[in-house]
N, CA, C and O atoms as a CHARMM CRD file, in Angstrom:
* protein
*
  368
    1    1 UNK  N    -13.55200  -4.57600  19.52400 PROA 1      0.00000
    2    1 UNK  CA   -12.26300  -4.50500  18.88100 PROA 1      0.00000
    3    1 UNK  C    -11.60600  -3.14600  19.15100 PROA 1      0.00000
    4    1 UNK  O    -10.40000  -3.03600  19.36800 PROA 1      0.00000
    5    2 UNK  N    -12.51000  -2.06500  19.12400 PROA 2      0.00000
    6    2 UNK  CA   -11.72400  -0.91600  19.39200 PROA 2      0.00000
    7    2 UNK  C    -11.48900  -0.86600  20.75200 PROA 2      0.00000
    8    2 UNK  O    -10.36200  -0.43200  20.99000 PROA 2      0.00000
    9    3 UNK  N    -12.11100  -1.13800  21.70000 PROA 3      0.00000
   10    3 UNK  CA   -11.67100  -1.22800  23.17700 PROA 3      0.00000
   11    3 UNK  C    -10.47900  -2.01700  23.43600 PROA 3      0.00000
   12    3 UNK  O     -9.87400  -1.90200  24.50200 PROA 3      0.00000
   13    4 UNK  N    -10.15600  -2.71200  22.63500 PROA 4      0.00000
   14    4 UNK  CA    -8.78100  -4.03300  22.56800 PROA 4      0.00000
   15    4 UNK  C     -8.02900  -2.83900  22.62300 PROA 4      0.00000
   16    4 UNK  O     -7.44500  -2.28000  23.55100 PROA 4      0.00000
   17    5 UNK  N     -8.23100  -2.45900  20.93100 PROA 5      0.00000
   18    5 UNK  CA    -6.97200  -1.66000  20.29000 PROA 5      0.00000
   19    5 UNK  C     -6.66100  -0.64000  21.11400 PROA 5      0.00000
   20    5 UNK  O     -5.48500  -0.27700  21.09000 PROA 5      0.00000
   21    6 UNK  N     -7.69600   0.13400  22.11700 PROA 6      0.00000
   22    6 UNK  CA    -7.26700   1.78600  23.00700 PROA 6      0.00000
   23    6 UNK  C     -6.42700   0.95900  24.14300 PROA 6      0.00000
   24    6 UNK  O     -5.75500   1.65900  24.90000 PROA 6      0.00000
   25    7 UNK  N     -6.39800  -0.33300  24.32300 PROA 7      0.00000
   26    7 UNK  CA    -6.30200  -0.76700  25.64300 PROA 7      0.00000
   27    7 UNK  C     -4.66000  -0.90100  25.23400 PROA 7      0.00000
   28    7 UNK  O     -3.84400  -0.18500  25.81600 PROA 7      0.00000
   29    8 UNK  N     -4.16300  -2.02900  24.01900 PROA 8      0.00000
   30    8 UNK  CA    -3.05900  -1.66100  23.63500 PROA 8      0.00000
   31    8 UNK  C     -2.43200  -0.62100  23.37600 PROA 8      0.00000
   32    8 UNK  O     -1.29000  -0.61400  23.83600 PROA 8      0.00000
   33    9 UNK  N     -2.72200   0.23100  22.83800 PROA 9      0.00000
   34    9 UNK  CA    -2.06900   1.60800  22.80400 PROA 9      0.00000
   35    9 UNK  C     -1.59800   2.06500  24.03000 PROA 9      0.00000
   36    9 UNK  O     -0.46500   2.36300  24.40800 PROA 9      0.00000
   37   10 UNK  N     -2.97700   2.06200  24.72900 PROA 10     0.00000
   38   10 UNK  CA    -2.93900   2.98200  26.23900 PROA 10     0.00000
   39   10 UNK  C     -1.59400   1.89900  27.03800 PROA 10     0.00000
   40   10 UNK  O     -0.92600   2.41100  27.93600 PROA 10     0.00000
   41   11 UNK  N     -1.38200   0.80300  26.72100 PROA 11     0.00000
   42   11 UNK  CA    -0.21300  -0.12000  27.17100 PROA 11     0.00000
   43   11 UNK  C      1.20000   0.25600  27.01400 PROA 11     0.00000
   44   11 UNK  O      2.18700   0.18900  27.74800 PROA 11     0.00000
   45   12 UNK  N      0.99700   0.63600  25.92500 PROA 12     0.00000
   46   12 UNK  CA     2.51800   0.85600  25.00400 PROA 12     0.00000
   47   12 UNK  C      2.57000   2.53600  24.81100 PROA 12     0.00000
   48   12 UNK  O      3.51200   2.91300  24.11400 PROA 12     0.00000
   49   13 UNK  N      1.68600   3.58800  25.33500 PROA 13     0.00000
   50   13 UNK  CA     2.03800   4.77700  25.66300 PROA 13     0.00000
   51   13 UNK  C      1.19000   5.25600  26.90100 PROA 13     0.00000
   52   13 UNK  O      0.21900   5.98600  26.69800 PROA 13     0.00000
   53   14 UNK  N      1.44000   4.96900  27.84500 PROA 14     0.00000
   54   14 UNK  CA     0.91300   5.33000  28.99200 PROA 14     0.00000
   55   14 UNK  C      1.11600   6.65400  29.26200 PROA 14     0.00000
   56   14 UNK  O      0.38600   6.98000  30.19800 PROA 14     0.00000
   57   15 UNK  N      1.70400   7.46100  28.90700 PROA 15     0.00000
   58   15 UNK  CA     1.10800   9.05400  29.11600 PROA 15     0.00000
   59   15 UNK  C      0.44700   9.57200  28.23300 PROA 15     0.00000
   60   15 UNK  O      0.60700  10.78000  28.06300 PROA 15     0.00000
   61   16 UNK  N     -0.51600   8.84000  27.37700 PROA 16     0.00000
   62   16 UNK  CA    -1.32300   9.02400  27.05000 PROA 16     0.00000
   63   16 UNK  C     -2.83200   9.14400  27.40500 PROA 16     0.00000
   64   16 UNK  O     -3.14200   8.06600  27.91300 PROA 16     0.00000
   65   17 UNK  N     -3.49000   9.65000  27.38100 PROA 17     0.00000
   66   17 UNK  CA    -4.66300   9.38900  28.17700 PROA 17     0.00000
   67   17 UNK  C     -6.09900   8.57200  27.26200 PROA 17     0.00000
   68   17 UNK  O     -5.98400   8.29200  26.06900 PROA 17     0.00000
   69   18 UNK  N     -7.10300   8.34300  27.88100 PROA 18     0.00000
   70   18 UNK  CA    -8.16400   7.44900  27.26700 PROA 18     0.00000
   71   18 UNK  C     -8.75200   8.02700  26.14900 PROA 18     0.00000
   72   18 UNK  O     -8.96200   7.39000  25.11700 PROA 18     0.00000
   73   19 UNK  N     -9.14100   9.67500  26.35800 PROA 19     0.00000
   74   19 UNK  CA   -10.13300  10.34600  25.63900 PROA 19     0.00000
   75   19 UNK  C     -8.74400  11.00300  24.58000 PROA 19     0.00000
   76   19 UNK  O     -9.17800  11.77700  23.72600 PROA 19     0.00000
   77   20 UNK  N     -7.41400  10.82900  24.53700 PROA 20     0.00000
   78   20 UNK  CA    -6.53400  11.42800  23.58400 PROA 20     0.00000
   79   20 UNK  C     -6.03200   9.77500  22.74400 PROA 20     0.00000
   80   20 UNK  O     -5.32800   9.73400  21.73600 PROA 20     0.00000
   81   21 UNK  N     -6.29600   9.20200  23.07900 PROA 21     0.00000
   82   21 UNK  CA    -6.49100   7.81200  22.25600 PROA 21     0.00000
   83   21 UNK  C     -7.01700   7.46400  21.12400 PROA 21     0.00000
   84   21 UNK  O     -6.68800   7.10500  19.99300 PROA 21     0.00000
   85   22 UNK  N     -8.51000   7.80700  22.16300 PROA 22     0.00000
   86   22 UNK  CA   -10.00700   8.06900  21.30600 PROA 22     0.00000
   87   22 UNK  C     -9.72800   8.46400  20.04500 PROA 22     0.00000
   88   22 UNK  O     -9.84400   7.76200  19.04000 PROA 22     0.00000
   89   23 UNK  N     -9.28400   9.82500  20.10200 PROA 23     0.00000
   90   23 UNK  CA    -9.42300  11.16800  19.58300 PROA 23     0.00000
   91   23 UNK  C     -8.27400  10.82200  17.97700 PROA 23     0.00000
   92   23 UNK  O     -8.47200  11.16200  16.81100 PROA 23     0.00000
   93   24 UNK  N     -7.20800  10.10200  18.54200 PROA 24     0.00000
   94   24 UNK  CA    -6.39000   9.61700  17.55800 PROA 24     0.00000
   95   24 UNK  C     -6.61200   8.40000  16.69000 PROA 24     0.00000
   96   24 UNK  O     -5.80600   8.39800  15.75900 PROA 24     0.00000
   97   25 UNK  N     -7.58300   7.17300  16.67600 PROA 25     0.00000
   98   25 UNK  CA    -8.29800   6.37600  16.22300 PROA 25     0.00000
   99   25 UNK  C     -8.86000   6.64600  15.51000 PROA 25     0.00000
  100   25 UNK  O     -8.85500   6.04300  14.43700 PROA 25     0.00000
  101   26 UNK  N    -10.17100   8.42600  15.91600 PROA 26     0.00000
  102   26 UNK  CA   -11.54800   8.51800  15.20800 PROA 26     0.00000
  103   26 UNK  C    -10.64700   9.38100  13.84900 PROA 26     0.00000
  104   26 UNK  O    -10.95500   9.23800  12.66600 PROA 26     0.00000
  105   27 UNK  N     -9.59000  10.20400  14.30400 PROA 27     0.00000
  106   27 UNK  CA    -9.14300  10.81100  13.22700 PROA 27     0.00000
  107   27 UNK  C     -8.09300   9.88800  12.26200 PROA 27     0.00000
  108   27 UNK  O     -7.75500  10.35700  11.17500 PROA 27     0.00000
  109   28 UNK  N     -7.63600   8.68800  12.65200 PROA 28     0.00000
  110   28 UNK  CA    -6.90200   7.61500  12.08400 PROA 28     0.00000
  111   28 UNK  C     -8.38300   6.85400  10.40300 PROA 28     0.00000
  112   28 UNK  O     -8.34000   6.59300   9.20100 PROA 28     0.00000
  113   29 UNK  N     -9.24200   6.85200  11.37700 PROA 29     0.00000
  114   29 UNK  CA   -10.31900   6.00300  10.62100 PROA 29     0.00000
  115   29 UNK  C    -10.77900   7.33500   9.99600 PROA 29     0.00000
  116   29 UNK  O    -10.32600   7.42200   8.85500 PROA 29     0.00000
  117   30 UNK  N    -11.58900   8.49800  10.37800 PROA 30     0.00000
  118   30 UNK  CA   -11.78600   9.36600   9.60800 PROA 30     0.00000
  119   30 UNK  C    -11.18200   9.51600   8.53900 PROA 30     0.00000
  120   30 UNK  O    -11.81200   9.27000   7.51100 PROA 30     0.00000
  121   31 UNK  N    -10.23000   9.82100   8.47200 PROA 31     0.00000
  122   31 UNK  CA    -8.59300  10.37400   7.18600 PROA 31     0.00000
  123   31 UNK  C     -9.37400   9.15700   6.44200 PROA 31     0.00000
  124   31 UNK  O    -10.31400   9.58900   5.77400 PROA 31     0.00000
  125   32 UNK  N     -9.22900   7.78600   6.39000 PROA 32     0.00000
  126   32 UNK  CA    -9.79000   6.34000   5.87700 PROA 32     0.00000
  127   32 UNK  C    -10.51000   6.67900   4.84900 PROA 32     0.00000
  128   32 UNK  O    -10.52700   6.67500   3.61800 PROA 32     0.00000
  129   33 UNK  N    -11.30500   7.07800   6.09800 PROA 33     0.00000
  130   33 UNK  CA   -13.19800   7.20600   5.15900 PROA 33     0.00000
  131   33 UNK  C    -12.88700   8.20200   4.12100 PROA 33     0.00000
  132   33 UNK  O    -13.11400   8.08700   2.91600 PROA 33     0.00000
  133   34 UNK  N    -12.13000   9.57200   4.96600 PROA 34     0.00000
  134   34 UNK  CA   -12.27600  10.57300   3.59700 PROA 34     0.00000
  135   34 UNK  C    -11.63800  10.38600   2.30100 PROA 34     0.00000
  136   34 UNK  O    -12.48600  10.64900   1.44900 PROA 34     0.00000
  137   35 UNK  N    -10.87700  10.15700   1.92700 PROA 35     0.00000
  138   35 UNK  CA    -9.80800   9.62100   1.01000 PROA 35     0.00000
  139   35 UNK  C    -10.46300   8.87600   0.32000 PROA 35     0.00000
  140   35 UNK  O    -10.45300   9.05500  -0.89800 PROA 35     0.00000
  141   36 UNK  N    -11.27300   7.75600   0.92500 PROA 36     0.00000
  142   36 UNK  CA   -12.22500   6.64100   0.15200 PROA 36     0.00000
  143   36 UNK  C    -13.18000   7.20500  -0.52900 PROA 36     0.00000
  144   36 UNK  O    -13.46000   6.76000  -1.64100 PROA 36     0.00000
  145   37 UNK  N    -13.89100   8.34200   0.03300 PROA 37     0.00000
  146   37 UNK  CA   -14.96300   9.14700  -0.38800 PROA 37     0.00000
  147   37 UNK  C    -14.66300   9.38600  -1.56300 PROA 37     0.00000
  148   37 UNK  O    -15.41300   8.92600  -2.42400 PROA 37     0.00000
  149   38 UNK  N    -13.31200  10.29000  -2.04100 PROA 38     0.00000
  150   38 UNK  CA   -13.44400  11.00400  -2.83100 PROA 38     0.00000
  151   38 UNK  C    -12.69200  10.01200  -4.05000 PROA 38     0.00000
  152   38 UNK  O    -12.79500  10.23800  -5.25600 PROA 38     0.00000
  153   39 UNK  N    -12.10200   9.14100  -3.58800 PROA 39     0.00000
  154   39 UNK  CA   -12.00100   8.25000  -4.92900 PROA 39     0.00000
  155   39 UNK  C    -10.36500   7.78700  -4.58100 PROA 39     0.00000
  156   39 UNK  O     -9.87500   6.97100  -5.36100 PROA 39     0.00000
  157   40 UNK  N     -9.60800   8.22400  -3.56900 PROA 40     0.00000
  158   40 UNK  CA    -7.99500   7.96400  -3.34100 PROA 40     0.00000
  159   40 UNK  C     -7.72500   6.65800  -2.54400 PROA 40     0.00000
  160   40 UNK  O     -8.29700   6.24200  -1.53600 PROA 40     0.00000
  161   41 UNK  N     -6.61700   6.07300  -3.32100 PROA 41     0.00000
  162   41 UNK  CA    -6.31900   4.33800  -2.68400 PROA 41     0.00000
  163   41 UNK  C     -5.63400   5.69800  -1.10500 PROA 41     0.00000
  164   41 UNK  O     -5.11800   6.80800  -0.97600 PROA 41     0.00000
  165   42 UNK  N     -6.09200   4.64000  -0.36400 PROA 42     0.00000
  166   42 UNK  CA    -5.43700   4.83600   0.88100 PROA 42     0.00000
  167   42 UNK  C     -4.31400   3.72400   1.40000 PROA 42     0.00000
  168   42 UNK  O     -4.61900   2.67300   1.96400 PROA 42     0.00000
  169   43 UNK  N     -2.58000   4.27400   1.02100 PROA 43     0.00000
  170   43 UNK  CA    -1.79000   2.79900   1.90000 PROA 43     0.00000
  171   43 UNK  C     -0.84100   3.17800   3.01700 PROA 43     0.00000
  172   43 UNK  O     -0.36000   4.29100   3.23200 PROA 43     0.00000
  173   44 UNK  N     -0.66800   2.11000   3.65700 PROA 44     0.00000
  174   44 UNK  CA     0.12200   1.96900   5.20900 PROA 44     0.00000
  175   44 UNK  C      0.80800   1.37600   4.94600 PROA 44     0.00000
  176   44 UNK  O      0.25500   0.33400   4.59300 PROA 44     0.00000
  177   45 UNK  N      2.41300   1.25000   4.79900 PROA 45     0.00000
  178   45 UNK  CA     3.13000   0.43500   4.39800 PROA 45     0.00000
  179   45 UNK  C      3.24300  -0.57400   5.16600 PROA 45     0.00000
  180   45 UNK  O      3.22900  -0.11700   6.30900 PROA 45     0.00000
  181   46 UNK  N      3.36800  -1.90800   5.20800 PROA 46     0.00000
  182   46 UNK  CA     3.62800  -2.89900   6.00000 PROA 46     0.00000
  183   46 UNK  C      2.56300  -3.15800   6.68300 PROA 46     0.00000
  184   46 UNK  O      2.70700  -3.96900   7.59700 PROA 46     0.00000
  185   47 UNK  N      1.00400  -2.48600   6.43400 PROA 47     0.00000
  186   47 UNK  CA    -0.13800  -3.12400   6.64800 PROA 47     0.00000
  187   47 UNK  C     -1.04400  -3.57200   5.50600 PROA 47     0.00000
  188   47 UNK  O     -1.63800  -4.65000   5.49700 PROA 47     0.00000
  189   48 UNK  N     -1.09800  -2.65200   4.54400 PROA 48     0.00000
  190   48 UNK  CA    -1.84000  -3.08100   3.19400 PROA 48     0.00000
  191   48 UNK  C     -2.65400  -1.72900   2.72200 PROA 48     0.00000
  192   48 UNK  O     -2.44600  -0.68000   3.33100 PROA 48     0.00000
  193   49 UNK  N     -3.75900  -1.78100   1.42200 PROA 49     0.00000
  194   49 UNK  CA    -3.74800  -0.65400   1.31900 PROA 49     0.00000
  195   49 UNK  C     -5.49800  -1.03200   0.81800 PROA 49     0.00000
  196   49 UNK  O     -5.87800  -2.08900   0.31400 PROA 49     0.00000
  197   50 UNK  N     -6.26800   0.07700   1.11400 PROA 50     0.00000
  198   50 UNK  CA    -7.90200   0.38800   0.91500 PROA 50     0.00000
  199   50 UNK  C     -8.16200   1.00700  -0.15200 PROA 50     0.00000
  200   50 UNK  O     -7.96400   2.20900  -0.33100 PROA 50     0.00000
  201   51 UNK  N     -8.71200   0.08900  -1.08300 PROA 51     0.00000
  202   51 UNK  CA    -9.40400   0.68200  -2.55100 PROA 51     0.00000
  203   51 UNK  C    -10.77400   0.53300  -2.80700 PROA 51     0.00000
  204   51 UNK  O    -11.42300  -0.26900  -2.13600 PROA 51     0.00000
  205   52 UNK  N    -11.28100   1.18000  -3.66100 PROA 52     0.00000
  206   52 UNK  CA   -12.58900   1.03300  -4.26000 PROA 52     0.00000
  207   52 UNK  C    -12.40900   0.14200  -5.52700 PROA 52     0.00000
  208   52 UNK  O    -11.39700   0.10100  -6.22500 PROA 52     0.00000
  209   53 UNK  N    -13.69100  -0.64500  -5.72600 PROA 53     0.00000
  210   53 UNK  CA   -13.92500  -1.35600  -6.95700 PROA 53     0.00000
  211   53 UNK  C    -15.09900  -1.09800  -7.54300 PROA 53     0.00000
  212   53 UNK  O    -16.05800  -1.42400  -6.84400 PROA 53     0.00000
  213   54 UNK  N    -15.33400  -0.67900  -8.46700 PROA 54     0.00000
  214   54 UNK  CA   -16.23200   0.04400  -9.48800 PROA 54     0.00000
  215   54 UNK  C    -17.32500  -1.40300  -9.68300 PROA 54     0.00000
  216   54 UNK  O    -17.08300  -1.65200 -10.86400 PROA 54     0.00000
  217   55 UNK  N    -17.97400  -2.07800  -9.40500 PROA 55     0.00000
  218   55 UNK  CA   -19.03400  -2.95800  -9.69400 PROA 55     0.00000
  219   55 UNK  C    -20.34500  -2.69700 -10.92800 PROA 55     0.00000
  220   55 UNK  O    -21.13400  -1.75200 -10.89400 PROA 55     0.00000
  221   56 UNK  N    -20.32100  -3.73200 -11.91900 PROA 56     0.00000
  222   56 UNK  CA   -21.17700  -2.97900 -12.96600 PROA 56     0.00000
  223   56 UNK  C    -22.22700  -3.44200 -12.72900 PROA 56     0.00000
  224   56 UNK  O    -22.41500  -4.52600 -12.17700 PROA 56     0.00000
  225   57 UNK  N    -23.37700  -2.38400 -13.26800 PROA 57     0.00000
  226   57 UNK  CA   -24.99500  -2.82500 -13.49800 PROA 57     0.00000
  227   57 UNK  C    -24.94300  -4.19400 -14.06200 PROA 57     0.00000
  228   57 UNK  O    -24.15800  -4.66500 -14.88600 PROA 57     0.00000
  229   58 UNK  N    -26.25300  -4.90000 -13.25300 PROA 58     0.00000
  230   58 UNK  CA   -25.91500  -6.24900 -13.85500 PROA 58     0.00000
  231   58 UNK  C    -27.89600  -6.29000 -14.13400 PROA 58     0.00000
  232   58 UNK  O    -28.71700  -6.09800 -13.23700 PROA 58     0.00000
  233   59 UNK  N    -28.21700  -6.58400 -15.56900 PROA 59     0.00000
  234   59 UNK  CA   -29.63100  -6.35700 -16.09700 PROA 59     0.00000
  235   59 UNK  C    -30.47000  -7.49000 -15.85100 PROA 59     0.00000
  236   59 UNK  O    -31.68000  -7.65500 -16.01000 PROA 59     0.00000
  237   60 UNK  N    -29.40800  -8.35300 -15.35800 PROA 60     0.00000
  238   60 UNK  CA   -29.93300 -10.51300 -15.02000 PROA 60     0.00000
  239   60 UNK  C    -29.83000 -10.81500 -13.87000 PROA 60     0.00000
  240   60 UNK  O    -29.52500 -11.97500 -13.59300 PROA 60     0.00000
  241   61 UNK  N    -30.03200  -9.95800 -12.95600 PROA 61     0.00000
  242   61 UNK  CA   -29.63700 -10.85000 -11.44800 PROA 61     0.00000
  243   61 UNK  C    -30.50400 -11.30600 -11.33600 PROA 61     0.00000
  244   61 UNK  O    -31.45200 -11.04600 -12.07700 PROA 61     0.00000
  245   62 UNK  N    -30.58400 -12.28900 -10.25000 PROA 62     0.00000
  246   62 UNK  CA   -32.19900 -12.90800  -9.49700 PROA 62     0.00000
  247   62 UNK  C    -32.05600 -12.95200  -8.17500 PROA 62     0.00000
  248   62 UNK  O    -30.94000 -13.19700  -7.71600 PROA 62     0.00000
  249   63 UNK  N    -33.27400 -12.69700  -7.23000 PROA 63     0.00000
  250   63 UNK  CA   -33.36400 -12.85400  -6.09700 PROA 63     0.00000
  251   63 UNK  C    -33.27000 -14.07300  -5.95600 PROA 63     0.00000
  252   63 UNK  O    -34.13600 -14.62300  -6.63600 PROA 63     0.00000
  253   64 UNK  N    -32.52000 -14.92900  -5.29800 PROA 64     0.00000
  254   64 UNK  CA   -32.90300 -16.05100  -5.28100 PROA 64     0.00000
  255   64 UNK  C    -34.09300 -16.81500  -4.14600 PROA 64     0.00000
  256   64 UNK  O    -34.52300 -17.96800  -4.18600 PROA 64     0.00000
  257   65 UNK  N    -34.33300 -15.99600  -3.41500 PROA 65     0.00000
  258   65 UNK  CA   -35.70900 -16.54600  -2.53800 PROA 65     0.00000
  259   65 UNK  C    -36.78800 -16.65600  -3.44000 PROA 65     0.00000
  260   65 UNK  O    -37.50300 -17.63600  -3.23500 PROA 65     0.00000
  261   66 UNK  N    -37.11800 -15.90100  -4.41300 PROA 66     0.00000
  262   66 UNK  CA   -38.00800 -15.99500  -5.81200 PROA 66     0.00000
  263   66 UNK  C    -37.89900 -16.24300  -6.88200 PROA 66     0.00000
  264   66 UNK  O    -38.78000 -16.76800  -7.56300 PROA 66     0.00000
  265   67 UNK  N    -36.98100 -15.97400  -7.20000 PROA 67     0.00000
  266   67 UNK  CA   -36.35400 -16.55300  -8.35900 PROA 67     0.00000
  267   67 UNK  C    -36.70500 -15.29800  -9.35700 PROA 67     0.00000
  268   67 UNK  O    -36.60900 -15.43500 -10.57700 PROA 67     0.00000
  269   68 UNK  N    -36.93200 -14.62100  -9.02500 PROA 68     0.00000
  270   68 UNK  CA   -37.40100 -12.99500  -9.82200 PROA 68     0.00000
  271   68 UNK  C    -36.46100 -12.26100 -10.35900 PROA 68     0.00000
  272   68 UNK  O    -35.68500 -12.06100  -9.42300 PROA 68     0.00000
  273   69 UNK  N    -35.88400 -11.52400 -11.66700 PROA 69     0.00000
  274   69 UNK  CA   -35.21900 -10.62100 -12.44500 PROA 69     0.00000
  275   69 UNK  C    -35.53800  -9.33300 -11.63700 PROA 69     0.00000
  276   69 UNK  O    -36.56500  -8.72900 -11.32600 PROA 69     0.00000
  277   70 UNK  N    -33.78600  -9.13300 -11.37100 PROA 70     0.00000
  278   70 UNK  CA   -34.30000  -7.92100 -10.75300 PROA 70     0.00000
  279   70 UNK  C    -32.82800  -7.19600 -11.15100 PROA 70     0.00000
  280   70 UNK  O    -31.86300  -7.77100 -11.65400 PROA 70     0.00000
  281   71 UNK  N    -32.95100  -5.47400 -10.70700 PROA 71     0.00000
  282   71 UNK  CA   -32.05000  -4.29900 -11.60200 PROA 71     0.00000
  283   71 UNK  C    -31.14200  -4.52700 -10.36300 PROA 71     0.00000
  284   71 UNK  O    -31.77000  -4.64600  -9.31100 PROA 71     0.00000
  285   72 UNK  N    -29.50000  -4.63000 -10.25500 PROA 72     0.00000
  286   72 UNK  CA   -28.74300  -3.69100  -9.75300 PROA 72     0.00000
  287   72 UNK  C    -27.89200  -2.92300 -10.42100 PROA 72     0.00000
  288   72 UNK  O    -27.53000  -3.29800 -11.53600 PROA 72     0.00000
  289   73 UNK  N    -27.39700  -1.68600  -9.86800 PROA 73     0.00000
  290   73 UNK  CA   -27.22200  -0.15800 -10.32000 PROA 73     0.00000
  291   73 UNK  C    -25.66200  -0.66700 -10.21900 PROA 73     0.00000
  292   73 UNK  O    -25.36400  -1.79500  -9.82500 PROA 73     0.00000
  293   74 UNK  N    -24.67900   0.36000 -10.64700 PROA 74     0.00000
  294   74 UNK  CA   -23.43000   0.45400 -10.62700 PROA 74     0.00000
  295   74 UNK  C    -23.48600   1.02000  -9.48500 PROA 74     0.00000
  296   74 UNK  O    -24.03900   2.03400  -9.05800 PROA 74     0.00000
  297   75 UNK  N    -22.61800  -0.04400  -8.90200 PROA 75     0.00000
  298   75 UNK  CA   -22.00300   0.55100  -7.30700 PROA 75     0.00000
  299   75 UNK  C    -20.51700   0.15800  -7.23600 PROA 75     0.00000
  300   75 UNK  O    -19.90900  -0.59700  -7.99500 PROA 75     0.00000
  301   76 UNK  N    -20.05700   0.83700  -6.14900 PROA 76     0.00000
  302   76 UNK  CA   -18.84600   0.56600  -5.70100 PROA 76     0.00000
  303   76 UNK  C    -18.14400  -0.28800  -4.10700 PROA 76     0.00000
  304   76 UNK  O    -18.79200  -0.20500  -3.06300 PROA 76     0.00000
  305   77 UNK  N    -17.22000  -0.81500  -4.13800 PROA 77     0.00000
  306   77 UNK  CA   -17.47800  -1.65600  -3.20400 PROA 77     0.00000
  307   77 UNK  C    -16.07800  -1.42900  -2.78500 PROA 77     0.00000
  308   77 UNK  O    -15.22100  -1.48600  -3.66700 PROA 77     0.00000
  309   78 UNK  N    -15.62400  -1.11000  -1.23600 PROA 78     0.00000
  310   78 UNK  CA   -14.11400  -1.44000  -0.59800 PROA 78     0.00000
  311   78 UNK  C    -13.70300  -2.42300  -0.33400 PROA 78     0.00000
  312   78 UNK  O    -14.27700  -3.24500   0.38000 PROA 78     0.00000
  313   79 UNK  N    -12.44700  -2.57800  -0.93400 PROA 79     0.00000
  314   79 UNK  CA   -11.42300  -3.87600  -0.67200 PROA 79     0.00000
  315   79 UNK  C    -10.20800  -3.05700  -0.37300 PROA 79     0.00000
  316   79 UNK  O     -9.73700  -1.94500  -0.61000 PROA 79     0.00000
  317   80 UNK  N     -9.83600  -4.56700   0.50100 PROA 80     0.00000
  318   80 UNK  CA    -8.84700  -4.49700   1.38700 PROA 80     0.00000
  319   80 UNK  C     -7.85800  -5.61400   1.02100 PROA 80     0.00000
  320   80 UNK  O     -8.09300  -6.81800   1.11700 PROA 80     0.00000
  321   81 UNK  N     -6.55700  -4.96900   0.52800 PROA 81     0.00000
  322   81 UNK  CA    -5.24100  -6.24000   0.00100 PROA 81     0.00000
  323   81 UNK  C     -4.27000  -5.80900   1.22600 PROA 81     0.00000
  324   81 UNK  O     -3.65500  -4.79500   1.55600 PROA 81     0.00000
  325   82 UNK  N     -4.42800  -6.90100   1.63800 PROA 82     0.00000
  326   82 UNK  CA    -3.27900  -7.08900   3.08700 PROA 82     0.00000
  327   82 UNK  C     -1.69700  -7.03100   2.00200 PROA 82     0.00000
  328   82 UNK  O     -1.55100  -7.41900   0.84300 PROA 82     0.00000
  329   83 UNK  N     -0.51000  -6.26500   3.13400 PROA 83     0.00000
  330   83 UNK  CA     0.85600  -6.28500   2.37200 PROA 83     0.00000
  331   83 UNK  C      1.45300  -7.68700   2.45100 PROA 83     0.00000
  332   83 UNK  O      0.90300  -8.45700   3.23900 PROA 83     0.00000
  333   84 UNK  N      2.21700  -8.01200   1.93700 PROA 84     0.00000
  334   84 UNK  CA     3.32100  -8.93500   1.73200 PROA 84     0.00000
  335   84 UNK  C      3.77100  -9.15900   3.51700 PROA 84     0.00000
  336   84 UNK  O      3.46200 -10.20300   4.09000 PROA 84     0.00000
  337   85 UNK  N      4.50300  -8.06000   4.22000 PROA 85     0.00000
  338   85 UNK  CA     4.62300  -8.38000   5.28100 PROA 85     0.00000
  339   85 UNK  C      3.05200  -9.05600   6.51000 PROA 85     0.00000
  340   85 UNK  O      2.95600 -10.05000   7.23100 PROA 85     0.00000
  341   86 UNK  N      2.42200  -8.29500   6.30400 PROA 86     0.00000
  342   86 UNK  CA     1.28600  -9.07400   6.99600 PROA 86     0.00000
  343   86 UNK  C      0.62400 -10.41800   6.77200 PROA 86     0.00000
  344   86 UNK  O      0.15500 -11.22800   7.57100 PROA 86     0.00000
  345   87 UNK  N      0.71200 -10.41900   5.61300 PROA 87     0.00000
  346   87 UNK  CA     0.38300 -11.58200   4.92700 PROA 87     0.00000
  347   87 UNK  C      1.38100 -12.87300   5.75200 PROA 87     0.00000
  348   87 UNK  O      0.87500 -13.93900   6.10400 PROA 87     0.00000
  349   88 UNK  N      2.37700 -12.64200   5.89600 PROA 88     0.00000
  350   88 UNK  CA     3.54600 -13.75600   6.24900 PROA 88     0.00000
  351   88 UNK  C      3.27700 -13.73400   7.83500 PROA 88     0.00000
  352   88 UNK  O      2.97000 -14.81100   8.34500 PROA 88     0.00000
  353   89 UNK  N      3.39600 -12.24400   8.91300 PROA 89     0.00000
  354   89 UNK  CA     2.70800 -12.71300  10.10100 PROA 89     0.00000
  355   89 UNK  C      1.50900 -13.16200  10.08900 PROA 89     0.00000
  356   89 UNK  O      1.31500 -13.78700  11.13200 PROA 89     0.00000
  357   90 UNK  N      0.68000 -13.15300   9.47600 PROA 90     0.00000
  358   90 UNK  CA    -0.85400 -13.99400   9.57100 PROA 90     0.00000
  359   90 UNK  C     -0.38600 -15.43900   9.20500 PROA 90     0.00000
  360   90 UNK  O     -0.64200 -16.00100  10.27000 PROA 90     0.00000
  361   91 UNK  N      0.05400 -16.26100   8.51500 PROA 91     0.00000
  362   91 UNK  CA     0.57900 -16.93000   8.05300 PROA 91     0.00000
  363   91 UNK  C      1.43800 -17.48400   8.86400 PROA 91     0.00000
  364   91 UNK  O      1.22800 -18.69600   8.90800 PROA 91     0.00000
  365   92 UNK  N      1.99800 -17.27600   9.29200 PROA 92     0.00000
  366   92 UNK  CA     3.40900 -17.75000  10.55600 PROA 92     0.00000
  367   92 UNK  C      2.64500 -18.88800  11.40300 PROA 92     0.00000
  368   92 UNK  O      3.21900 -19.45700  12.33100 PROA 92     0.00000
């Protein structure tokens, strides 16, 4: 998928080069990650926007290959709500 995406880019700005592509992706997705880290919705208008969801300890789960009581911890989990505009090109 990322080889798609450098290939489009590199399409639609050709004086660009391969390894300054790269370089704009890893710091596109980096910025992502960091923001997520520290607890900040990250949004793109007219693409959608990256949040965390707080998931609670649950004291009753079961494995179900055993059927065994087992602990999970409070974790957090990323979701992704596509915008209104994307939503309608996916949709189209």
């Amino acid at each position: 998928m990322k080889k798609k995406f450098i290939k489009l880019l590199k399409e639609k700005n050709p004086d660009l080069s391969q390894p300054e592509l790269h370089k704009v992706i890893n710091i596109f997705t980096e910025n992502i990650f960091q923001n997520l880290k520290i607890g900040k919705i990250v949004e793109i208008r007219g693409l959608g926007r990256w949040y965390f969801k707080i998931l609670k300890e649950n004291f009753n789960a079961r494995n179900p290959k055993t059927n065994e009581l087992i602990y999970k911890p409070k974790r957090a989990r990323v979701r992704f709500k596509a915008s209104k505009q994307l939503n309608k090109i996916i949709n189209e």
